[in-house]
DSSP file (Angstrom, degrees, kcal/mol; ACC not computed):
  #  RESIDUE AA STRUCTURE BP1 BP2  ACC     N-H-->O    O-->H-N    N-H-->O    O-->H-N    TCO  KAPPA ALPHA  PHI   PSI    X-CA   Y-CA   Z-CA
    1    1 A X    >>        0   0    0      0, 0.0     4,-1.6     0, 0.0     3,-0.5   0.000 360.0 360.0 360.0 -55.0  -36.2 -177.5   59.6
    2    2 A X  H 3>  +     0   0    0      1,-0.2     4,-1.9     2,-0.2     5,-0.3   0.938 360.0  53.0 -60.7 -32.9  -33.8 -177.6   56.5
    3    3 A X  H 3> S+     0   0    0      2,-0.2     4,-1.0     1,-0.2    -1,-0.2   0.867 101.3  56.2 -91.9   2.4  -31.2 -176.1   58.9
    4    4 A X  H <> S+     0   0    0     -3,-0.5     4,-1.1     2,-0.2    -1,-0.2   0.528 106.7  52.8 -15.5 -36.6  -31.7 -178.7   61.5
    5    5 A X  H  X S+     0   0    0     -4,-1.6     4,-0.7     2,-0.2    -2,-0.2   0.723 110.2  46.1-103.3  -8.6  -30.9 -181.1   58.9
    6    6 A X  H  X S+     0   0    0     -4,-1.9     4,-1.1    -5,-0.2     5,-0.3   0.640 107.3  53.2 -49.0 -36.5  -27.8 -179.5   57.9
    7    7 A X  H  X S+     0   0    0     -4,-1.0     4,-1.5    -5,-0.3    -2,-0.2   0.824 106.2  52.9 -91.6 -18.5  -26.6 -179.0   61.0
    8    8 A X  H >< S+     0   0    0     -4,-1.1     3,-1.7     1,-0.2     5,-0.3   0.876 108.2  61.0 -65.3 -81.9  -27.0 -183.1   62.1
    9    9 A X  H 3X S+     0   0    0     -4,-0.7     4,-0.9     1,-0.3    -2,-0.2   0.426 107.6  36.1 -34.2 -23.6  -25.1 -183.7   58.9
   10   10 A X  H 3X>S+     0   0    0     -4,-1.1     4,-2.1     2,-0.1     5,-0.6   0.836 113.9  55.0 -60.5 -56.5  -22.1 -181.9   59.9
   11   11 A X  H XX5S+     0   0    0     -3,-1.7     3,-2.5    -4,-1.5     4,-1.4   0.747 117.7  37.9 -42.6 -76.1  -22.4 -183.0   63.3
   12   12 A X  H 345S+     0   0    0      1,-0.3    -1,-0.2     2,-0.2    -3,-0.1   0.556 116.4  49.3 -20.8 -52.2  -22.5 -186.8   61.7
   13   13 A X  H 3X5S+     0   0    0     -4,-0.9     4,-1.4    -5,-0.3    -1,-0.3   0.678 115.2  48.2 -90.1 -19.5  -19.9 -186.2   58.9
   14   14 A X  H <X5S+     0   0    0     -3,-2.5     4,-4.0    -4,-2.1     5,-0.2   0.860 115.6  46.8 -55.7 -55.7  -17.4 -184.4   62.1
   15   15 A X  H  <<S+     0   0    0     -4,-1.4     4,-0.5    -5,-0.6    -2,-0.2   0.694 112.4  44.0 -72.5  -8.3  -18.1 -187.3   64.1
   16   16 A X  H  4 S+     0   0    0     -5,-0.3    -1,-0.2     2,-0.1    -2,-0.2   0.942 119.3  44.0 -94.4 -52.2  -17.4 -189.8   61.5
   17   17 A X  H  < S+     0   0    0     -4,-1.4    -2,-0.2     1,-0.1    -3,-0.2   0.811 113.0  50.7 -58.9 -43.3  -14.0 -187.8   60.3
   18   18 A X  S  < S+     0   0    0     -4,-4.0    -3,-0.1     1,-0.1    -1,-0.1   0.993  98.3  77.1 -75.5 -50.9  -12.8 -187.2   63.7
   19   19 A X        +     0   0    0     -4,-0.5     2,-0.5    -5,-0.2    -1,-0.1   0.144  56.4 148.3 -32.1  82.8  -13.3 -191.3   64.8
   20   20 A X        -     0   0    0      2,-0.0     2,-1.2     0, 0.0    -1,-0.1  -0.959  53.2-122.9-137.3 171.4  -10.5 -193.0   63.4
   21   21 A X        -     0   0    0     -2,-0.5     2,-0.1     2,-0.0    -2,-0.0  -0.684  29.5-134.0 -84.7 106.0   -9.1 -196.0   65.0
   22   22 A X        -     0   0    0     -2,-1.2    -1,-0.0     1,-0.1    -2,-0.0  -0.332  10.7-155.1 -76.0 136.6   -4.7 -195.1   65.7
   23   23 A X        +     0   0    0     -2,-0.1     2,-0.3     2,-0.1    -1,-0.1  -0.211  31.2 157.4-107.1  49.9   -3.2 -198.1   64.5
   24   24 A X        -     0   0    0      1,-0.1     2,-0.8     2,-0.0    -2,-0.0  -0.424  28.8-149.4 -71.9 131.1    0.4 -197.8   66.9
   25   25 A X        -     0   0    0     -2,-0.3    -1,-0.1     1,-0.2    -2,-0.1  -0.962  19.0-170.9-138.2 159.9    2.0 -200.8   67.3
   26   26 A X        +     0   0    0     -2,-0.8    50,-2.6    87,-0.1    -1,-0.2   0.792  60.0  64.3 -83.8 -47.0    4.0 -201.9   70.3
   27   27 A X  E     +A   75   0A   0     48,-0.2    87,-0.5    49,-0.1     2,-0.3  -0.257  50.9 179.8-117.2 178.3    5.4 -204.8   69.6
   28   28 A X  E     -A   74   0A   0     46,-1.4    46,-1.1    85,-0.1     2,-0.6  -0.979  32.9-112.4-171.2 142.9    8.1 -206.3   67.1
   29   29 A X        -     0   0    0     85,-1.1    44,-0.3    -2,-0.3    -2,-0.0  -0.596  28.3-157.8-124.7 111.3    9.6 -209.4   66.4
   30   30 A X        -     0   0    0     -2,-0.6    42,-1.9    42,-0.3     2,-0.4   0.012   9.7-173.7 -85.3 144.8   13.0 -209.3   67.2
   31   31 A X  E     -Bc  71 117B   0     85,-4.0    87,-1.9    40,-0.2     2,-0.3  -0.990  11.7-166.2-112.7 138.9   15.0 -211.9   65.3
   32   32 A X  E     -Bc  70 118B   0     38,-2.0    38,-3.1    -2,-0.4     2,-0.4  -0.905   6.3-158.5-102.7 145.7   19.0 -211.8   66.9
   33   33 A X  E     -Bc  69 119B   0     85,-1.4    87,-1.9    -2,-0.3     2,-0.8  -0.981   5.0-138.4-135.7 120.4   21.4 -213.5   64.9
   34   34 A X  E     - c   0 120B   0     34,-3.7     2,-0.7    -2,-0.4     8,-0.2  -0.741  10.9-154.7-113.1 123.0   25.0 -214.9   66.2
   35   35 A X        -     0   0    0     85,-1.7    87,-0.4    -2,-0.8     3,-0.1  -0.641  15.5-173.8 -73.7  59.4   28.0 -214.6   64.3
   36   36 A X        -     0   0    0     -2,-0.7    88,-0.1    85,-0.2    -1,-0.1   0.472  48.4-105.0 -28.4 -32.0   30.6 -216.8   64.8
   37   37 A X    >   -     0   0    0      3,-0.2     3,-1.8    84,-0.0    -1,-0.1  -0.060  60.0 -24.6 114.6 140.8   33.4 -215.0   62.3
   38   38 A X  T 3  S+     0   0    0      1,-0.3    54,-0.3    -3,-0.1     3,-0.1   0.059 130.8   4.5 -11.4 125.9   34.9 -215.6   58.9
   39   39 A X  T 3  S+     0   0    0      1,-0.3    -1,-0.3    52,-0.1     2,-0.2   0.197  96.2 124.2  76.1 -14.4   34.7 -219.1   58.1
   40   40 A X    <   -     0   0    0     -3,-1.8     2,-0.4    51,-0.2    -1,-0.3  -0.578  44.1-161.9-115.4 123.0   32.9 -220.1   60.9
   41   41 A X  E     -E   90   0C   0     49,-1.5    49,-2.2    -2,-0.2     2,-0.5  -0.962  15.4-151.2-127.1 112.0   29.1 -222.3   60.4
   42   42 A X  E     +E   89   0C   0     -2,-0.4    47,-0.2    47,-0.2     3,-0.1  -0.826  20.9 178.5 -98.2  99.6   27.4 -221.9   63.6
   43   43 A X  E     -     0   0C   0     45,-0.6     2,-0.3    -2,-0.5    46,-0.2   0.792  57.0  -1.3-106.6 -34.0   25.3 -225.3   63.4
   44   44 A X  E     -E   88   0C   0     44,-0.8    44,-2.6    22,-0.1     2,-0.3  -0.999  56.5-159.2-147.6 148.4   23.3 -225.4   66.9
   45   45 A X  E     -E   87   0C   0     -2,-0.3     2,-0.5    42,-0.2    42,-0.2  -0.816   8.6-169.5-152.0 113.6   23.1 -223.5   69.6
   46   46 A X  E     +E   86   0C   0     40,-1.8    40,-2.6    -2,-0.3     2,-0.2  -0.781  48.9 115.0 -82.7 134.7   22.0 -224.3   73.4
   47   47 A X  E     -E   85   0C   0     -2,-0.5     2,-0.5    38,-0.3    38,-0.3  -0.825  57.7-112.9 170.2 150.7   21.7 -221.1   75.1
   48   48 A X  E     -E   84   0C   0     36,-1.7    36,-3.2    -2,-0.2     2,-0.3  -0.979  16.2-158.7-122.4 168.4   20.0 -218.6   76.7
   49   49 A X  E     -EF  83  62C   0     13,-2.0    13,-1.4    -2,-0.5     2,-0.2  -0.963   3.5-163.1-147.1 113.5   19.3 -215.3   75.7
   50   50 A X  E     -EF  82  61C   0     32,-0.9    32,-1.8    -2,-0.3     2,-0.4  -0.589   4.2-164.6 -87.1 114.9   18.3 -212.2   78.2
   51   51 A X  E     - F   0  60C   0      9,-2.1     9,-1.4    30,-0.3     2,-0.3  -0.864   2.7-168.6 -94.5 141.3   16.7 -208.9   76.8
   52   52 A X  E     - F   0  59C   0     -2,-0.4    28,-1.2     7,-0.2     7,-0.2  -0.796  19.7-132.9-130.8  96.2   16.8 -206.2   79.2
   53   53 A X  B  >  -I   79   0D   0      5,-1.7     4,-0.5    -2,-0.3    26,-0.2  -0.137  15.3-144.1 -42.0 119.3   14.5 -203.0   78.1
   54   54 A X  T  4 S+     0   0    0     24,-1.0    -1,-0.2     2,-0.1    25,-0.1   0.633  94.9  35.2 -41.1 -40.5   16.6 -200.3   78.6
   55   55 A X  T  4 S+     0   0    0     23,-0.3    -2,-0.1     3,-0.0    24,-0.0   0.730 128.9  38.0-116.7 -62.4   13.9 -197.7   79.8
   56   56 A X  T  4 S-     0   0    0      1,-0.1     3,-0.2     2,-0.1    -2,-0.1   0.713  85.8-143.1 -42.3 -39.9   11.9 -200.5   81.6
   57   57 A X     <  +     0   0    0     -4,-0.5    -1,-0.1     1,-0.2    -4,-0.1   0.188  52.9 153.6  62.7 -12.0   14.7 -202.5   83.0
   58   58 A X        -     0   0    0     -6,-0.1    -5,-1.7     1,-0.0     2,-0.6   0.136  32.3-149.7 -16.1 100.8   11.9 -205.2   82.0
   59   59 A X  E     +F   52   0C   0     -7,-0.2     2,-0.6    -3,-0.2    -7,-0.2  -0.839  18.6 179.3-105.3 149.3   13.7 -208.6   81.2
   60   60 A X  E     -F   51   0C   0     -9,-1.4    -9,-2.1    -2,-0.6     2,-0.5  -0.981   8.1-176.7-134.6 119.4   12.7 -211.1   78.9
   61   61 A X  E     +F   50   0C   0     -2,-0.6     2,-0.3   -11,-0.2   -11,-0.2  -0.810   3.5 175.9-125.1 161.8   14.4 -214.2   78.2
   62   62 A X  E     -F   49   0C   0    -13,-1.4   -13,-2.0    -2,-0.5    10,-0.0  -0.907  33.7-158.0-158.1-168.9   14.4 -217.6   75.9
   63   63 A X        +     0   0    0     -2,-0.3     2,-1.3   -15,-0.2   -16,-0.2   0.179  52.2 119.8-142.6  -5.5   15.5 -220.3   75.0
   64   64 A X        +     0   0    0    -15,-0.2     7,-0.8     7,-0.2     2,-0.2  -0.646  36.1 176.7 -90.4  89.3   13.9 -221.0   71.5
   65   65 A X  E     -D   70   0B   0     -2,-1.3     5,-0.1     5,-0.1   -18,-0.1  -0.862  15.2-167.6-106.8 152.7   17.5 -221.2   69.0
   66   66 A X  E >  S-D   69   0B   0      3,-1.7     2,-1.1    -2,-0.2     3,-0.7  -0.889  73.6 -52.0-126.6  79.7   16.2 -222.1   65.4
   67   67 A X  T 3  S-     0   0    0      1,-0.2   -24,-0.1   -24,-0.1    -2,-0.0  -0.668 126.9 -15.3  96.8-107.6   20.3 -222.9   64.3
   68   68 A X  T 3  S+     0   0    0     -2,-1.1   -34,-3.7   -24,-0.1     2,-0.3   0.098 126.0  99.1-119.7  30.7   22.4 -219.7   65.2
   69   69 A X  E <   -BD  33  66B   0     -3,-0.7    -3,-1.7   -36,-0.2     2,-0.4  -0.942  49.5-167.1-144.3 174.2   18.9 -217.6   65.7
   70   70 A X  E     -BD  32  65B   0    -38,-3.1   -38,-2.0    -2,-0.3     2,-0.2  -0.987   4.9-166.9-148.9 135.2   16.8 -216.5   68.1
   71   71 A X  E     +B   31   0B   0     -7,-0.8     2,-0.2    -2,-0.4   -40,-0.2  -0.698  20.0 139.9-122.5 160.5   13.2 -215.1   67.9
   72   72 A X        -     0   0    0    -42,-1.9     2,-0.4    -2,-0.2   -42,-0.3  -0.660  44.1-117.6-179.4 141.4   11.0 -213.3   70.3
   73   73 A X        +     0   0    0    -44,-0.3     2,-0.2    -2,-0.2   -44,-0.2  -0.853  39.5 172.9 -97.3 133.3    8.5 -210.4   70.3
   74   74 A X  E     -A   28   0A   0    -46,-1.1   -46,-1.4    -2,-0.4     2,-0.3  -0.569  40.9 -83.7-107.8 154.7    9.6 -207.6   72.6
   75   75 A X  E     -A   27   0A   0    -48,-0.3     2,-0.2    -2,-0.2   -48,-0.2  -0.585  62.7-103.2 -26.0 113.3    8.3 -203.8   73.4
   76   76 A X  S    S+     0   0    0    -50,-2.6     2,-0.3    -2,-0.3    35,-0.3  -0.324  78.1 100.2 -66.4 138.8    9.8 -201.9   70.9
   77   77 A X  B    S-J  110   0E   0     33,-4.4    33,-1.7    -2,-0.2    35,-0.1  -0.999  73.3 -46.1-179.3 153.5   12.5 -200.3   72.4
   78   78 A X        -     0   0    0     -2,-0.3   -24,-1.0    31,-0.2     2,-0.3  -0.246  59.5-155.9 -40.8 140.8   16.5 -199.9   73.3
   79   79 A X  B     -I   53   0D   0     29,-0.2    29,-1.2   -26,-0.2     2,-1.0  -0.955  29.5-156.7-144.1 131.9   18.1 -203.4   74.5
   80   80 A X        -     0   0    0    -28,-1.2     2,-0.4    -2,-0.3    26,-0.2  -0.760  30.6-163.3 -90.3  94.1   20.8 -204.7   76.4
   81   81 A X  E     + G   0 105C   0     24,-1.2    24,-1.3    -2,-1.0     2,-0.5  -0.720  19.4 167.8 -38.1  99.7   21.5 -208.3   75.0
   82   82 A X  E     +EG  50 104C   0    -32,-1.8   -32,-0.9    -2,-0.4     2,-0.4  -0.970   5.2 179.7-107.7 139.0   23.5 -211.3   76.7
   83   83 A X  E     +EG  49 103C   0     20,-2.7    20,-3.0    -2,-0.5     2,-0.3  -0.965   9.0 173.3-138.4 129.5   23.2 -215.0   75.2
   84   84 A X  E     +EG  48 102C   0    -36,-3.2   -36,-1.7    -2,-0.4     2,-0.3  -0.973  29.8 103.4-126.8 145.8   25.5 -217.6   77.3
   85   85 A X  E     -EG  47 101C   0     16,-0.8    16,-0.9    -2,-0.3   -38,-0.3  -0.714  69.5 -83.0-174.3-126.9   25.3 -221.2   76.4
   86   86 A X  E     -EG  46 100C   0    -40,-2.6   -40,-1.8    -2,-0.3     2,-0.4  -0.928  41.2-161.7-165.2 156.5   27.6 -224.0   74.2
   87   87 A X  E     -EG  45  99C   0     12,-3.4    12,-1.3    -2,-0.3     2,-0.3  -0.899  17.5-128.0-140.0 165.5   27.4 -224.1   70.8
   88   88 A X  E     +EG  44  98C   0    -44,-2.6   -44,-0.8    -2,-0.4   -45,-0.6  -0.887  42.3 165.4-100.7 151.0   28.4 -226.9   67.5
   89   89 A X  E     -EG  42  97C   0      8,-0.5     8,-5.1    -2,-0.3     2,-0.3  -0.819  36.6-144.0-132.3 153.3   30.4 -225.2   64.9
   90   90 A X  E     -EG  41  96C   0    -49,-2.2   -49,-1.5    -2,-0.3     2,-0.4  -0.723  31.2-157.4 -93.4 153.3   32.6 -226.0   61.8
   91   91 A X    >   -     0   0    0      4,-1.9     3,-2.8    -2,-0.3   -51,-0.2  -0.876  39.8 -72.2-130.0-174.6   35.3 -223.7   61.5
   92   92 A X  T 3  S+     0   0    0     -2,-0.4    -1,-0.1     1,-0.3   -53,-0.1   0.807 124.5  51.5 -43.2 -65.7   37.4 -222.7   58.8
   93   93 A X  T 3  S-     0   0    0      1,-0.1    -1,-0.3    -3,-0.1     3,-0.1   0.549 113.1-103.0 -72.5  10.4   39.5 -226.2   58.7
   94   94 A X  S <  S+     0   0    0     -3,-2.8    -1,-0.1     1,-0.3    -2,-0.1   0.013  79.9 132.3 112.1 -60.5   36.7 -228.5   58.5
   95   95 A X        -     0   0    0     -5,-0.2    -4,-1.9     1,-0.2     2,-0.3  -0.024  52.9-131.8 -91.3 114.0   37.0 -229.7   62.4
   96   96 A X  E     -G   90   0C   0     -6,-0.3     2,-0.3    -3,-0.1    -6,-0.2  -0.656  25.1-158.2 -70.6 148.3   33.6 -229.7   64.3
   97   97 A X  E     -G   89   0C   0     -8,-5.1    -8,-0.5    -2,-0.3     2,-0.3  -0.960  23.8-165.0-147.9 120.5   33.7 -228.1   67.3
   98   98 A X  E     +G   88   0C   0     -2,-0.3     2,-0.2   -10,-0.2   -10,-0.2  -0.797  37.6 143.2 -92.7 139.6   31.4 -228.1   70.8
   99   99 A X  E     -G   87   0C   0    -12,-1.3   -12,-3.4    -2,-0.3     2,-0.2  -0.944  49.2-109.4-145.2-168.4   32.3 -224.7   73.4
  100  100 A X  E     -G   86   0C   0    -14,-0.3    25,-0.6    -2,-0.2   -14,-0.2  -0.286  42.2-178.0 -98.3-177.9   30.8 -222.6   75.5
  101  101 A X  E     -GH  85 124C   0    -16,-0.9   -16,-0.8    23,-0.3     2,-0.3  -0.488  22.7-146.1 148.9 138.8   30.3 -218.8   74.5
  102  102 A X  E     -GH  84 123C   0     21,-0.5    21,-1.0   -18,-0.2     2,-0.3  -0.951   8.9-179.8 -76.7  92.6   29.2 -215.6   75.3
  103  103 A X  E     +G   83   0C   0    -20,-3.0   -20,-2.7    -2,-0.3     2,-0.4  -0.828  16.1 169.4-113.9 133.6   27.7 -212.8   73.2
  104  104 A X  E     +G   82   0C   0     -2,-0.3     2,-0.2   -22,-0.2   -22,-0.2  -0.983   8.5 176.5-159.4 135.5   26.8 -209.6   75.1
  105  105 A X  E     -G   81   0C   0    -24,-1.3   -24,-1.2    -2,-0.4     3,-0.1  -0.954  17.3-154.0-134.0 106.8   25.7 -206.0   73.4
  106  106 A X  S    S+     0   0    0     -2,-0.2     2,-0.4     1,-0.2    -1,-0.1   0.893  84.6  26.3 -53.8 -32.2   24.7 -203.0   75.7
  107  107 A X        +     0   0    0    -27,-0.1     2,-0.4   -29,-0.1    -1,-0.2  -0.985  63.7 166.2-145.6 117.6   22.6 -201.2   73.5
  108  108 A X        -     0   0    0    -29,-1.2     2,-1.1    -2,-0.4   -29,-0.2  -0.978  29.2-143.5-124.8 134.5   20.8 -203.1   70.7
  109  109 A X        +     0   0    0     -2,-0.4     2,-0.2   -31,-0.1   -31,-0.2  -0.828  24.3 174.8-110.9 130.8   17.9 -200.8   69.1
  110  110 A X  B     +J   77   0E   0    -33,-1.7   -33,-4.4    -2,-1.1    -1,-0.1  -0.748  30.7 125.5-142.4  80.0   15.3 -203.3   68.4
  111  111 A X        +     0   0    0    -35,-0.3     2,-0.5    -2,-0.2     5,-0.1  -0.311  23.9 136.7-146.1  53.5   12.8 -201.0   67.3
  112  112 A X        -     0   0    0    -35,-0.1   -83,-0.3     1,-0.1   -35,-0.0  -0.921  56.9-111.5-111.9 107.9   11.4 -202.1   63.6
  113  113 A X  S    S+     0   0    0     -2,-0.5     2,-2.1     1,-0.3   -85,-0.1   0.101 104.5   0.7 -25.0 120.0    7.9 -202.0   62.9
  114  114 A X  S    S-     0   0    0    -87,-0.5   -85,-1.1   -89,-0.1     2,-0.3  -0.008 137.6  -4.5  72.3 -51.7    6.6 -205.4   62.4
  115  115 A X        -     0   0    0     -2,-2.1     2,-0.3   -87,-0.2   -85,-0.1  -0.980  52.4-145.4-153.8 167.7   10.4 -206.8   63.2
  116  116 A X        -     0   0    0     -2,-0.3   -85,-4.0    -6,-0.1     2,-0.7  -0.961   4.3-167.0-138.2 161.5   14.0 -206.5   63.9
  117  117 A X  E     +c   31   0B   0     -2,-0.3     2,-0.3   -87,-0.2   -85,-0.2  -0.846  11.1 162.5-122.5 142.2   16.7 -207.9   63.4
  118  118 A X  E     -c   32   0B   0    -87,-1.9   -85,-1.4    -2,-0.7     2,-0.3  -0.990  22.4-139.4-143.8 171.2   20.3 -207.7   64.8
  119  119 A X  E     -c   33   0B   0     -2,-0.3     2,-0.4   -87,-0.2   -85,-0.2  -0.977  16.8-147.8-144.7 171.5   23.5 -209.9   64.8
  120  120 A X  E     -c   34   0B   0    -87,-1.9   -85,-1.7    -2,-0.3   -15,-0.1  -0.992  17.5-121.7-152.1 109.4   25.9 -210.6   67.6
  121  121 A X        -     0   0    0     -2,-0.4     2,-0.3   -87,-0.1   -85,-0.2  -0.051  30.4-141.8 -33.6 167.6   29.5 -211.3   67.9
  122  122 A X        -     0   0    0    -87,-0.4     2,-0.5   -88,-0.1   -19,-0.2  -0.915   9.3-156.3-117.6 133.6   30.0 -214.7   69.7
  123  123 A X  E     -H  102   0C   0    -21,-1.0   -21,-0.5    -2,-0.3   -23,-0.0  -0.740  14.1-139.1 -44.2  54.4   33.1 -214.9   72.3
  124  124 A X  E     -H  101   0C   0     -2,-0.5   -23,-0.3   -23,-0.2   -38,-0.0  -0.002  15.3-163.3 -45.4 139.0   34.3 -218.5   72.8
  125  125 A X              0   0    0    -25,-0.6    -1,-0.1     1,-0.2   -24,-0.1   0.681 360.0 360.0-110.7 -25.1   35.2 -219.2   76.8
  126  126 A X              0   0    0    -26,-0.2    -1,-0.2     0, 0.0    -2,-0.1   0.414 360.0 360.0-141.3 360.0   37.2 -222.2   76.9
């Protein structure tokens, strides 16, 4: 009998040890940031902005700028970027300024536990 009750208490204390709960997470929230250049205060920005999973080909897009950034949770993961829109900026002399612009990164690694972050030339088009 006393080994019978040794041997549930291993069993118990095995089963108890092996059980644990993996705590992987997937997902991140990537913040992208766009960078206008020396001098340059990037004040609003109308735009959207296309994630493309790399390994997925999965796209995800938005629309949600908080100033010259732009938040979204993603699959952690390799990213091909584009943001096109029109933007407000001051530049260097003072002179507000409305244009259009382009920001476009093949490979952005947006793969940070809990978040990531990256920042992003801007082009101006016109």
């Amino acid at each position: 009998m006393r080994w019978l009750l040794i041997l549930l208490v291993s069993c118990m204390a095995v089963t108890v040890c092996g059980c644990h709960q993996d705590n992987d997470e997937y997902m991140t929230v990537a913040t992208v940031r766009l960078d206008g250049g020396e001098g340059v205060r990037i004040e609003r920005v109308q735009a959207m902005a296309h994630f493309t999973n790399l390994n997925s080909r999965h796209v995800t897009s938005t629309a949600n700028f908080d100033g010259a950034e732009v938040q979204v949770v993603l699959l952690r993961g390799a990213y091909q970027v584009l943001v096109e829109g029109i933007l407000s900026y001051v530049d260097a002399d003072g002179k507000r300024m409305v244009r259009s612009f382009r920001a476009v990164s093949d490979y952005v690694e947006l793969a940070g536990i809990g978040t990531s972050q990256a920042k992003m030339d801007i082009i101006l088009l016109d």
